[in-house]
C-alpha positions as CSV (number, residue, x, y, z in Angstrom):
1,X,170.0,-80.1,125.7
2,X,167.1,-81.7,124.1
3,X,165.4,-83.0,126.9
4,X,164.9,-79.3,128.8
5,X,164.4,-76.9,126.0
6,X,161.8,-78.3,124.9
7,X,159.9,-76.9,127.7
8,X,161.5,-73.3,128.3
9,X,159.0,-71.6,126.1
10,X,156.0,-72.3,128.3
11,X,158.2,-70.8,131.3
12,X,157.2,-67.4,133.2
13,X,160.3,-65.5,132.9
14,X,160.1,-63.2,135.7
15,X,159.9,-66.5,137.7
16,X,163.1,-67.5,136.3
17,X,164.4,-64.7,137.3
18,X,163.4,-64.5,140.9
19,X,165.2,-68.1,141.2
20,X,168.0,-67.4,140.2
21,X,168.4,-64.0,142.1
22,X,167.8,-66.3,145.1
23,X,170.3,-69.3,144.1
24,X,172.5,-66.5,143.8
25,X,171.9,-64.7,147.0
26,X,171.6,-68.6,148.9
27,X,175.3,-69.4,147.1
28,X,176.6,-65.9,148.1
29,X,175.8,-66.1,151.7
30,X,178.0,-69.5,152.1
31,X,181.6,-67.5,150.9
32,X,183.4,-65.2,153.1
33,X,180.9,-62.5,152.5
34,X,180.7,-59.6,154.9
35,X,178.0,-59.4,157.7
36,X,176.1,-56.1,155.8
37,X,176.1,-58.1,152.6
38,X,175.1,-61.3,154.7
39,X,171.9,-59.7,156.3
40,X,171.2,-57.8,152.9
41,X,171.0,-61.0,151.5
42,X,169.1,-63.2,153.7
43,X,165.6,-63.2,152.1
44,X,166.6,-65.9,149.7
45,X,165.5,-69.3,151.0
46,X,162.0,-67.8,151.2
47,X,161.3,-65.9,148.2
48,X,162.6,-69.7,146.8
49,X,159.6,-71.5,148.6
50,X,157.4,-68.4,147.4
51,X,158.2,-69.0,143.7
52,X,158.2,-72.8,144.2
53,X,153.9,-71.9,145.2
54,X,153.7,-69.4,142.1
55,X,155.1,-72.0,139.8
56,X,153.0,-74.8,140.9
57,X,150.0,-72.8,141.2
58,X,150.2,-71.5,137.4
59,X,151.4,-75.3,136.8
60,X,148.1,-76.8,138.5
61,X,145.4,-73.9,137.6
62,X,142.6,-75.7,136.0
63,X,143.9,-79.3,137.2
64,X,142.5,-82.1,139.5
65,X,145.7,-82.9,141.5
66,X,145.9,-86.1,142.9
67,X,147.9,-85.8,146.2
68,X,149.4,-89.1,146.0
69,X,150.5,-88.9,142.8
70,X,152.1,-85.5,143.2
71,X,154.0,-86.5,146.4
72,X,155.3,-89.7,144.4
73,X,156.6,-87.5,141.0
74,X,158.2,-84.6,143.2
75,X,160.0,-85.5,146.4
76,X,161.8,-88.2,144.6
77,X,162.5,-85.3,142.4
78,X,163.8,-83.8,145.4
79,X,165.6,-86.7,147.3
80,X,167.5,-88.8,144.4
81,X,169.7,-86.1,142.8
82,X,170.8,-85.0,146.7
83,X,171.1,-88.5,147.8
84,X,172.9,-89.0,144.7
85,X,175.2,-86.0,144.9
86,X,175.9,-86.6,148.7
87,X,177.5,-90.3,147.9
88,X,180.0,-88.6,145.3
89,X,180.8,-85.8,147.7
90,X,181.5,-88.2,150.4
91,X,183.6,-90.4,148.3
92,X,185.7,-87.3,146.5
93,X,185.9,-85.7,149.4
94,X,187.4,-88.8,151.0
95,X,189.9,-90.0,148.6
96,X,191.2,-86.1,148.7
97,X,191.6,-86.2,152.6
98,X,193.3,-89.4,151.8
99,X,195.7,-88.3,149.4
100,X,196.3,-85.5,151.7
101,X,197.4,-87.6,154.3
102,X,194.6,-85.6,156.8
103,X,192.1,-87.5,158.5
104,X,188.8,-87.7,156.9
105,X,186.3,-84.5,158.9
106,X,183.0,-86.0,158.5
107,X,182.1,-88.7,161.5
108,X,179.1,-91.2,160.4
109,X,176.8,-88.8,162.7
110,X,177.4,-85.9,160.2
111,X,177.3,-88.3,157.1
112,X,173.6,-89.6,158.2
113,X,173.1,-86.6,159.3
114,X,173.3,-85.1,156.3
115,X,171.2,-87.7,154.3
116,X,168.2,-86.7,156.5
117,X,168.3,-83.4,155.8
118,X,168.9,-82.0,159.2
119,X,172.2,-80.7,160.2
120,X,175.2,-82.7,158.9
121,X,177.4,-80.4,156.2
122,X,175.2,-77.7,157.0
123,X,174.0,-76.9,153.6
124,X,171.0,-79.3,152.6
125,X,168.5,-78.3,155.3
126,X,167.3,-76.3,152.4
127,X,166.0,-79.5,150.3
128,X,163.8,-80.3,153.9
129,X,162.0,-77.2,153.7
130,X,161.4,-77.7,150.1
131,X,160.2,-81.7,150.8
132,X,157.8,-79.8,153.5
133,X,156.7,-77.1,151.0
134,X,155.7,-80.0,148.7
135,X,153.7,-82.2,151.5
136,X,151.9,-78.9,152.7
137,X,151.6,-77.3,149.7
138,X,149.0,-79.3,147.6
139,X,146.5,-78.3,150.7
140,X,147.0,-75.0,150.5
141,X,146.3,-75.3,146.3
142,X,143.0,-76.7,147.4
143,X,142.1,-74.1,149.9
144,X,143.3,-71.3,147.3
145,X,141.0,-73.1,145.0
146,X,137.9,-73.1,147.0
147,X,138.2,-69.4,148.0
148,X,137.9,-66.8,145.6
149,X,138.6,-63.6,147.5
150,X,141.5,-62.4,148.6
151,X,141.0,-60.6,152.0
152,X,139.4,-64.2,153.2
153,X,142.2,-66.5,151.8
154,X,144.9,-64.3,153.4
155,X,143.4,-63.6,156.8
156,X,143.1,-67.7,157.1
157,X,147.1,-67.7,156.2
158,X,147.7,-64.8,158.8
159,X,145.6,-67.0,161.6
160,X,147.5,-69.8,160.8
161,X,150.9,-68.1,161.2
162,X,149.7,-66.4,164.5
163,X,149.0,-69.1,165.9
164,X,152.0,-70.9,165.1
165,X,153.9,-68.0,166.7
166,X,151.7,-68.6,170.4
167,X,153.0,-71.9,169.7
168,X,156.7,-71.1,169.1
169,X,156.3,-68.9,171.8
170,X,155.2,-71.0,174.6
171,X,156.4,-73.9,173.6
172,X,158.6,-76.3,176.5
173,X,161.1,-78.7,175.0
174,X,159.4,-82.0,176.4
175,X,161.5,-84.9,177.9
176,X,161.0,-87.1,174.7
177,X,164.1,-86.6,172.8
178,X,162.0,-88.0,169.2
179,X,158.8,-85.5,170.0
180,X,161.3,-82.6,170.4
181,X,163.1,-83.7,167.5
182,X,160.1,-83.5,165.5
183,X,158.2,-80.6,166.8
184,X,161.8,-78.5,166.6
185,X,162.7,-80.0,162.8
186,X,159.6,-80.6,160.9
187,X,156.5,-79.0,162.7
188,X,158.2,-75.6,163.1
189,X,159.3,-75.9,159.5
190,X,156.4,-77.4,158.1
191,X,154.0,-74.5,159.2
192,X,155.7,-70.9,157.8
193,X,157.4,-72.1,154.7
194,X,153.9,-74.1,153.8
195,X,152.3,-70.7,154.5
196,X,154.9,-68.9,152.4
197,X,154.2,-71.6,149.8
198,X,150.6,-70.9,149.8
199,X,151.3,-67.0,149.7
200,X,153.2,-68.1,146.7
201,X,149.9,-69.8,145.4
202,X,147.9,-66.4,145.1
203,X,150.9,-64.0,143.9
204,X,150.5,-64.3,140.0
205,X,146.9,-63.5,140.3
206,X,147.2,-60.2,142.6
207,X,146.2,-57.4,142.2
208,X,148.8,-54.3,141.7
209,X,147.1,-52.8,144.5
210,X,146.8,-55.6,146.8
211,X,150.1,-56.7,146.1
212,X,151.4,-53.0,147.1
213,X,149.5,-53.1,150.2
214,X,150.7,-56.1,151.5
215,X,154.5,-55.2,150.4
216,X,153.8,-52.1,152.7
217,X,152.4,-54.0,155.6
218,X,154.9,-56.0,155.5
219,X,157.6,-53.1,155.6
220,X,155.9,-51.7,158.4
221,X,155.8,-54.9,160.2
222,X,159.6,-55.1,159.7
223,X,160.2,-51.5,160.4
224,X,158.5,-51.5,163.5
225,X,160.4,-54.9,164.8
226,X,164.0,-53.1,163.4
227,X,163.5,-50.5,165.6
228,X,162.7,-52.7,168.9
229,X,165.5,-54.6,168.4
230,X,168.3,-51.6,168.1
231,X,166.5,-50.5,171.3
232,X,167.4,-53.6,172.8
233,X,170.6,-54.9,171.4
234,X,170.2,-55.3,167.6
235,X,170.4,-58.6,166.1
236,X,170.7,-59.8,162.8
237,X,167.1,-61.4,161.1
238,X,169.5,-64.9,160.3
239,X,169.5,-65.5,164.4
240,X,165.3,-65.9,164.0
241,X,165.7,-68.3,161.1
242,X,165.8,-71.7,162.4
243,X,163.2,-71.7,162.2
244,X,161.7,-68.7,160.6
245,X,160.2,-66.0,163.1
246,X,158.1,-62.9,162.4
247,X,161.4,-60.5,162.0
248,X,163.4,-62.9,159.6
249,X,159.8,-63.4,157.4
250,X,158.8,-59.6,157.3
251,X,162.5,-58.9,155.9
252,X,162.3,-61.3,153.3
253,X,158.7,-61.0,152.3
254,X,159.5,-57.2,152.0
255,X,162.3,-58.1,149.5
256,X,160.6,-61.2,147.5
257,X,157.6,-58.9,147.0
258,X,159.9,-56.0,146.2
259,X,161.6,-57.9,143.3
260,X,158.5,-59.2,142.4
261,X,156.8,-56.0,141.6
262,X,160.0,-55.3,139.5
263,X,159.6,-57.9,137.1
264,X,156.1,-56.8,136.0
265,X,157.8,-54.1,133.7
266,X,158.2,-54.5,130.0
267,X,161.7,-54.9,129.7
268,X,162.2,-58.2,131.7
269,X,160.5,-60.0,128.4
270,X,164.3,-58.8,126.5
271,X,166.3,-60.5,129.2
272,X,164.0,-64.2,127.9
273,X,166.9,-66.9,126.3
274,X,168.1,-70.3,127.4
275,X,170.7,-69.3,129.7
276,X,168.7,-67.9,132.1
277,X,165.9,-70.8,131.7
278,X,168.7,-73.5,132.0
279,X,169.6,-72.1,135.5
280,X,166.6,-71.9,136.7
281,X,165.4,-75.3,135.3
282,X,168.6,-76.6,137.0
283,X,169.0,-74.8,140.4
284,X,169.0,-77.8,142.3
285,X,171.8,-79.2,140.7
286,X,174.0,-75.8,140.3
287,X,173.3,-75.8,144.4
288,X,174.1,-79.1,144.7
289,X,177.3,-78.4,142.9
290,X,178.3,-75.2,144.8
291,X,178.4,-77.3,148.2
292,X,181.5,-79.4,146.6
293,X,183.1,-76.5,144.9
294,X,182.7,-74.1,148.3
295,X,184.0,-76.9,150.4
296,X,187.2,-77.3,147.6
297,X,187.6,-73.9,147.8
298,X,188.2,-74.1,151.3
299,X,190.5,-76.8,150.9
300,X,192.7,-75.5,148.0
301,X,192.0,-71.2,148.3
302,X,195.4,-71.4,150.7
303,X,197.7,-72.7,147.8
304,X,196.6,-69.4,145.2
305,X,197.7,-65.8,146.0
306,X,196.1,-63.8,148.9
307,X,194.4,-61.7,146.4
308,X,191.9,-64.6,145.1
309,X,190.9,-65.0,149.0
310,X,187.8,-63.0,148.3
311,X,184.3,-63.4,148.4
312,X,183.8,-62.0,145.3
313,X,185.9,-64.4,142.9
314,X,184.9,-67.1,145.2
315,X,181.3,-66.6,144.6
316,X,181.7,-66.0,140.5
317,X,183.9,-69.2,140.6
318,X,181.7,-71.8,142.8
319,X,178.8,-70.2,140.6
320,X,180.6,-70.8,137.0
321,X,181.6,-73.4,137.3
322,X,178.5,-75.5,139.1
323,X,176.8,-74.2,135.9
324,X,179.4,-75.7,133.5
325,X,179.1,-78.7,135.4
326,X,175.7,-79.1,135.8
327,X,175.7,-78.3,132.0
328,X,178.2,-80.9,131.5
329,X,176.4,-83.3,133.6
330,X,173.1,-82.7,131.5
331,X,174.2,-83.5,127.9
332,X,176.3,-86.4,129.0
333,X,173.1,-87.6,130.5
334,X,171.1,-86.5,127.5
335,X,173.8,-87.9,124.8
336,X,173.9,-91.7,126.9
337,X,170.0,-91.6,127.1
338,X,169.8,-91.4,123.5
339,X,172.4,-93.2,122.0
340,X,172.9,-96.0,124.2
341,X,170.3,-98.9,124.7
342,X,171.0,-98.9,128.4
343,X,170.4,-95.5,128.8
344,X,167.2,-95.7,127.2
345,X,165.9,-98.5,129.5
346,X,167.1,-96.4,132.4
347,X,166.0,-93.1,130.8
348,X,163.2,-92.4,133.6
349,X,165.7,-93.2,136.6
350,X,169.0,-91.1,135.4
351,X,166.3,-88.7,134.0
352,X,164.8,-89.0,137.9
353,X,168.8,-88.3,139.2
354,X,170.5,-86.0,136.7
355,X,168.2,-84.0,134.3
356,X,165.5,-82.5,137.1
């Protein structure tokens, strides 16, 4: 793996870490996992978006970011491998239907669906949010930038996210099927996981106390909101996550800032070796992976004993083996970059697709 170890010793690991955790949590939630273990869970796609902030903030301290130039390196980094991987799973999924004698699930609607990142399959609405991260986030670097104190650079987050909220909250579906789709899709989207992006932006530089105080107030926030909603009739934080509401974010704020505060002891330097940096350096890949290993699962679990029907194996088998894959994948790549003449003309494209 020459091309990606080259860079694992500038990593942070506790970063590492945290992705992983929440690739593992994100993979977890799409077996036959049961509702407690669901809802413990279900902090994952955010404490994802906060790391993605911490990363790039470390990654652009000290740099003139053009925002051009940044949009142009990363949501191709983004939209090739999925657009990639969604043509294979298509096509395999097809021939196996075919074989099968079954008709093929997956009606055009789904299929372009799926390659805009809305609904489709159902599992890569995650890469939007991620694509919206990247075009909000660069502001947000440039606003953390120009303000040095905390209190100030938080309460103009909070302000934002309030009144996003008065927005959610009165908000009318208008009878203008493209404005809806937008304003329901991308500006409710864009707006808390951009703020959680730039909450990411300020983490590796807080403050033990400030970082304590806002994992309280965030507890309390959550707290407070658990307890209306058993009055009522309690409902689980993943019914306010599309999009993301006040109750879904206080839980998994609460929990990303949780495990972060973990990872500041000693120890976590031991855990530091390639395994865990390969994962994390290909998480998008190992979940692109999982979505054609859950959905042969699905297909192929009924033909094994009852016994192997459990969320447990399924999750430690869809997770092996998208790393062995992706692994796979990566020094085939690596191995026709290098020793073929084609590969190295192409090296920036299947570098682009496969190696990111």
């Amino acid at each position: 793996m020459k091309t990606n170890t080259s860079n694992f010793s500038n990593r942070d690991i506790r970063f590492d870490l945290l992705k992983i955790i929440g690739l593992c949590c994100i993979i977890l939630a799409h077996t036959k996992v049961p509702p407690i273990i669901f809802q413990l869970r279900n902090f994952d796609v955010p404490l994802m978006v906060i790391i993605s902030g911490a990363v790039f903030g470390i990654s652009s301290l000290n740099k003139n970011l053009d925002y051009y130039t940044y949009l142009k390196t990363r949501i191709p980094r983004l939209l090739a491998p999925t657009w990639t991987f969604l043509i294979f799973y298509f096509v395999f999924l097809f021939v196996i239907y075919l074989i099968k004698g079954k008709d093929f699930p997956f009606s055009p609607t789904i299929i372009l669906e799926s390659f805009a990142l809305i609904d489709g399959i159902g599992y890569v609405w995650i890469i939007r949010v991620f694509i919206l991260a990247a075009i909000i986030g660069p502001l947000f670097s440039n606003l953390h930038k120009r303000i040095n104190n905390d209190f100030k650079y938080y309460l103009i987050l909070l302000s934002i996210y309030i009144l996003y909220e008065i927005s959610y909250f009165y908000y009318n579906n208008i009878n203008i099927q493209i404005v809806d789709f937008i304003i329901n899709n991308y500006i409710f989207y864009i707006i808390p996981y951009g703020l959680l992006f730039g909450f990411g932006l300020h983490l590796p530089t807080l403050k033990p106390k400030v970082l304590y105080s806002i994992l309280l107030l965030f507890i309390v926030i959550f707290v407070i909101l658990l307890n209306l909603y058993f009055l009522e009739n309690f409902s689980a934080t993943n019914l306010y996550k599309y999009p993301p509401r006040i109750y879904y974010l206080s839980y998994a704020i609460s929990i990303s800032l949780f495990l972060f505060s973990l990872t500041n002891f000693n120890f976590i330097n031991v855990l530091s070796n390639n395994l865990i940096t390969f994962i994390s350096s290909s998480s998008l890949w190992i979940y692109l992976w999982h979505i054609l290993f859950i959905s042969s699962w699905k297909l192929f679990v009924s033909f094994f004993p009852l016994w192997v029907n459990n969320f447990i194996i399924e999750f430690f088998v869809v997770f092996l083996l998208s790393i062995i894959i992706t692994y796979i994948q990566k020094s085939m790549i690596n191995y026709f970059i290098i020793q073929s003449k084609i590969g190295t003309k192409w090296s920036k494209i299947l570098s682009l697709i496969f190696l990111k």
